[in-house]
C-alpha positions in Angstrom: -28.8 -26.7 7.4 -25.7 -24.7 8.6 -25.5 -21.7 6.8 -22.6 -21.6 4.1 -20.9 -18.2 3.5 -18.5 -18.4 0.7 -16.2 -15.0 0.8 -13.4 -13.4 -1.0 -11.1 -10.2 -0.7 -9.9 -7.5 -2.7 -7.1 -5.4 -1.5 -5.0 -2.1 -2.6 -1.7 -1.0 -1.0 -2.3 0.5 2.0 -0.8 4.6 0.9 -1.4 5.9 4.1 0.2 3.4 6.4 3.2 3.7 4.1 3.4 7.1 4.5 2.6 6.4 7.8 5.5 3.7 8.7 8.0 5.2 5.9 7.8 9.1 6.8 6.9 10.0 3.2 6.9 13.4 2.5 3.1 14.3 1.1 4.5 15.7 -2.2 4.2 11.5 -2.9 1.3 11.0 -4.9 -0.5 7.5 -3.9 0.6 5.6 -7.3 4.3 7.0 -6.2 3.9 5.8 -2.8 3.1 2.2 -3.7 5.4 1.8 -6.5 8.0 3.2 -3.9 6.9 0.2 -1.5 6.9 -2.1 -4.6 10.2 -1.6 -5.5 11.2 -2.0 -1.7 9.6 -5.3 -1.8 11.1 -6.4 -5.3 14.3 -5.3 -4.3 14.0 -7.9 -0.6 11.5 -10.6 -2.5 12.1 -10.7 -6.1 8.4 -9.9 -6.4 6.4 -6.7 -5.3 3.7 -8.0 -3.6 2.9 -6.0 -0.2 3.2 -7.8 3.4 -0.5 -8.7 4.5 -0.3 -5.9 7.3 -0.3 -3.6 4.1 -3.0 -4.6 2.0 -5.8 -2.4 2.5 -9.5 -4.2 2.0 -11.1 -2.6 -0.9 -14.2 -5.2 -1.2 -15.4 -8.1 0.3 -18.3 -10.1 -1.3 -20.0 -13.4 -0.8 -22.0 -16.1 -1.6 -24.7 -17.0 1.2 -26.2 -20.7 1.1 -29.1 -21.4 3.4 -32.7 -23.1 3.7 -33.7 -19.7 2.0 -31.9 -19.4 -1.0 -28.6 -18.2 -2.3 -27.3 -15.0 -2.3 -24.1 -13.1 -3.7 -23.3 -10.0 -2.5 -20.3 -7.2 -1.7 -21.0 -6.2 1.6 -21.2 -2.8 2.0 -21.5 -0.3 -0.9 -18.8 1.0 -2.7 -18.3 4.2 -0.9 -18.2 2.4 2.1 -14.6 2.5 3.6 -12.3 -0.3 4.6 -13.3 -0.5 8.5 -17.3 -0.6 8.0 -16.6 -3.3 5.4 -14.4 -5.7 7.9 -17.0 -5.1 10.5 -19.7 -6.2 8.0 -18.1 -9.6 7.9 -17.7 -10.0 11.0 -21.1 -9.0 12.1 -22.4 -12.3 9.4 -20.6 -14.6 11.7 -21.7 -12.9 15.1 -25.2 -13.3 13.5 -25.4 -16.9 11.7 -22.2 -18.5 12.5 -21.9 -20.1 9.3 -19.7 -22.5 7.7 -16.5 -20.7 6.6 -15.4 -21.4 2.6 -12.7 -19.9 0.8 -10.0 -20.5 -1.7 -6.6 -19.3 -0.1 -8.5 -17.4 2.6 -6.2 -19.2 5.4 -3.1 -17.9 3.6 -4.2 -14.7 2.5 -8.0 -13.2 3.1 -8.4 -14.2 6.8 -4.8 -12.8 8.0 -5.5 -9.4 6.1 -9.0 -8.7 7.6 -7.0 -10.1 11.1 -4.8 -7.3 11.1 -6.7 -4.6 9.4 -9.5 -5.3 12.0 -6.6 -4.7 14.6 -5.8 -2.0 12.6 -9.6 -0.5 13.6 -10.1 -2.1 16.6 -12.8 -4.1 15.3 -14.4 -6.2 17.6 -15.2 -10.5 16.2 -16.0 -12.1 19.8 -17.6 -15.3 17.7 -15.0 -15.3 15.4 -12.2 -15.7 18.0 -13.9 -17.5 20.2 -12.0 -21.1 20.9 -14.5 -22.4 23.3 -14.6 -19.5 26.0 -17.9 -18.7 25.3 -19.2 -22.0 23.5 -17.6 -25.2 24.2 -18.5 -26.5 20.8 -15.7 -23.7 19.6 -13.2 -25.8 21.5 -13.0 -28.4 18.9 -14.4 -27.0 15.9 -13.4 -23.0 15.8 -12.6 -20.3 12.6 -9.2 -19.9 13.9 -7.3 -23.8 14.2 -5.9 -24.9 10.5 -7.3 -28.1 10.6 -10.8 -27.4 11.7 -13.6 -27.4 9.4 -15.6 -24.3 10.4 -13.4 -22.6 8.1 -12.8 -24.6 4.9 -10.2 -23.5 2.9 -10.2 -25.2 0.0 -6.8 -24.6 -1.6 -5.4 -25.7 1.7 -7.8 -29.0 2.0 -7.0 -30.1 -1.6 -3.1 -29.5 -1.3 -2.6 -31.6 1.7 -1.6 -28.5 3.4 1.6 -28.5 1.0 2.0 -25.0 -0.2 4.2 -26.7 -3.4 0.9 -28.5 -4.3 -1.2 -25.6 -4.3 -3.3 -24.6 -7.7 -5.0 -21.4 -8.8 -8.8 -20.9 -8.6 -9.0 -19.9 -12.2 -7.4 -23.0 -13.6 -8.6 -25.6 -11.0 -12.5 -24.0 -11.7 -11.9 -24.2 -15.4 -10.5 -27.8 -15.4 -14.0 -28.3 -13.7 -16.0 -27.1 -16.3 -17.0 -23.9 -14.9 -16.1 -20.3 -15.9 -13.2 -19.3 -14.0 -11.9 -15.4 -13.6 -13.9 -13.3 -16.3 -12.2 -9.4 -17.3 -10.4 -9.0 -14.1 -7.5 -10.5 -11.9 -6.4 -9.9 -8.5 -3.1 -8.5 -10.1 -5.3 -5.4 -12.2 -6.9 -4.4 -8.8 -4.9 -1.7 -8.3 -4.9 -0.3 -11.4 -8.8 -0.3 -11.6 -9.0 0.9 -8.0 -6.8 4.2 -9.0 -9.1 4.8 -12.2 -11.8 4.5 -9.9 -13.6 1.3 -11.5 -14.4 -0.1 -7.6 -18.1 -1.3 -9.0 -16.1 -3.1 -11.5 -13.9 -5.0 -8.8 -17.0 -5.5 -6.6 -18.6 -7.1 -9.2 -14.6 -9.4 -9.9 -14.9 -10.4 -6.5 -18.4 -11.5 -6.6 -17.8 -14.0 -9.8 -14.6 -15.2 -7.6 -17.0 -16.6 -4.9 -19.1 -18.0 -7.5 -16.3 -20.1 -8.7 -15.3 -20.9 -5.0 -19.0 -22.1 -4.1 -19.0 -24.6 -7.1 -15.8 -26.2 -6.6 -16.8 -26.3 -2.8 -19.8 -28.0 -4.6 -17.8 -30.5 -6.2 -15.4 -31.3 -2.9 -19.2 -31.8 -1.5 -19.4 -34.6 -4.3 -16.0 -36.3 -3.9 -16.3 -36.4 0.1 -19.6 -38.5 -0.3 -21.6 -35.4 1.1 -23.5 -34.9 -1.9 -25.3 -37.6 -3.9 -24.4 -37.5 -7.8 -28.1 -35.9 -8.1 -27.9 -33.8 -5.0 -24.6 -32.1 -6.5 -26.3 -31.9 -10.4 -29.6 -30.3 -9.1 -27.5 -27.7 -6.5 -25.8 -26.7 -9.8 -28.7 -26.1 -12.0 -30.2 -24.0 -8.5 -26.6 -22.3 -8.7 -27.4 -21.1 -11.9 -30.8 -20.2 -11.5 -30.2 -17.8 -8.5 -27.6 -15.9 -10.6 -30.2 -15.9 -13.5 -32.7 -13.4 -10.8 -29.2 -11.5 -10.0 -28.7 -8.1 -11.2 -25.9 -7.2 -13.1 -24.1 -7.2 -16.3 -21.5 -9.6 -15.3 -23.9 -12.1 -14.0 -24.9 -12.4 -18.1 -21.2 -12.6 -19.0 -21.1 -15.1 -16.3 -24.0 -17.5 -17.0 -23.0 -17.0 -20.9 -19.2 -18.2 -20.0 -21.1 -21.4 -17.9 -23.1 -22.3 -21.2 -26.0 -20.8 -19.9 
């Protein structure tokens, strides 16, 4: 069994680089910084939402499918700052080279941790690798769109058609299971300054959750699970996060009619 590493990111604006690439003066407190860059990008976008090369990674956590079990986890702890984190996903690939799955992660989580890693000079020689190293990688790599390597989801399921593209937390509701619980991606910030980073570790985490069971039921349409293959991965899904510590793994299970 290839191992399956579901994954997710949270991001912040990145203050210093503003400061860095704007010439702020440091009398700018870091909610005044972004809301200057904020208002930069409402004024040129109608909408504030930061350039990738400015979101600053803040968590990354996963869900980890092999012969052994399933795991979720935020790599890292939460003091842990933004470069040890990136290298932390990168070392899981250098390690297991596992299947890639996310929701969006083409569009948005894979082209952040691309240039923040640049940012660090973080080195991901089996990430990059398109069949330099292991001709395999030449047809089947993380990096081309239309490899499977790296699933993304969102992409898959729109036809590649960014006007057909559907939220996580409606599409994993329609589904039956329980979507985005006390946190989105837009509060992030917020709970970042008031220091509540266990609180979007523990977001993220549920955000995997949901990715790995509508991977689960793509696995089901595609013919690579059997109708009792897919029921009994489900009931294992929910038994791993029963042995999970946590209060939001309780709020999770009870939301999944556990």
């Amino acid at each position: 069994m290839t191992p399956i590493l579901v994954f997710d990111i949270e991001t912040v604006p990145d203050v210093a680089g503003i400061r860095r690439l704007e010439d702020l003066p440091d009398s700018m407190s870091d909610a005044q910084v972004a809301e200057h860059a904020f208002a930069a990008r409402r004024e040129k976008t109608g909408a504030d939402f930061l350039p990738h090369y400015l979101q600053r990674v803040v968590a990354i956590s996963c869900v980890f499918r092999d012969r052994a079990g399933l795991r979720v986890r935020s790599l890292g702890t939460a003091e842990d700052g933004e470069a040890a984190l990136i290298q932390s996903f990168y070392r899981v690939i250098e390690k297991y080279t596992p299947q890639l799955v996310s929701w969006n992660g083409g569009g948005f989580d894979l082209p952040v941790l691309h240039y923040r890693a640049l940012v660090h000079g973080i080195g991901a020689p089996r990430y990059w690798d398109l069949g330099e190293d292991d001709r395999d990688f030449k047809w089947n790599n993380y990096i081309s769109r239309y490899h499977s390597r790296h699933t993304d989801l969102m992409d898959v399921l729109a036809m590649y058609q960014a006007r057909a593209n559907a939220p996580l937390d409606a599409l994993a509701k329609l589904c039956g299971f329980p979507g985005k619980l006390g946190m989105d991606g837009g509060q992030v910030w917020t709970a970042f300054r008031d220091g509540r980073i266990d609180e979007i570790r523990s977001y993220c985490e549920t955000d995997v959750v949901n990715t790995y069971l509508l991977y689960c039921r793509f696995q089901l349409m595609r013919g690579a699970f059997t109708a009792n293959e897919y029921a009994d991965e489900i009931v294992f899904v929910r038994q791993s996060l029963a042995q999970e510590p946590g209060p939001h793994w309780v709020e999770y299970l009870a939301a999944f009619g556990c």
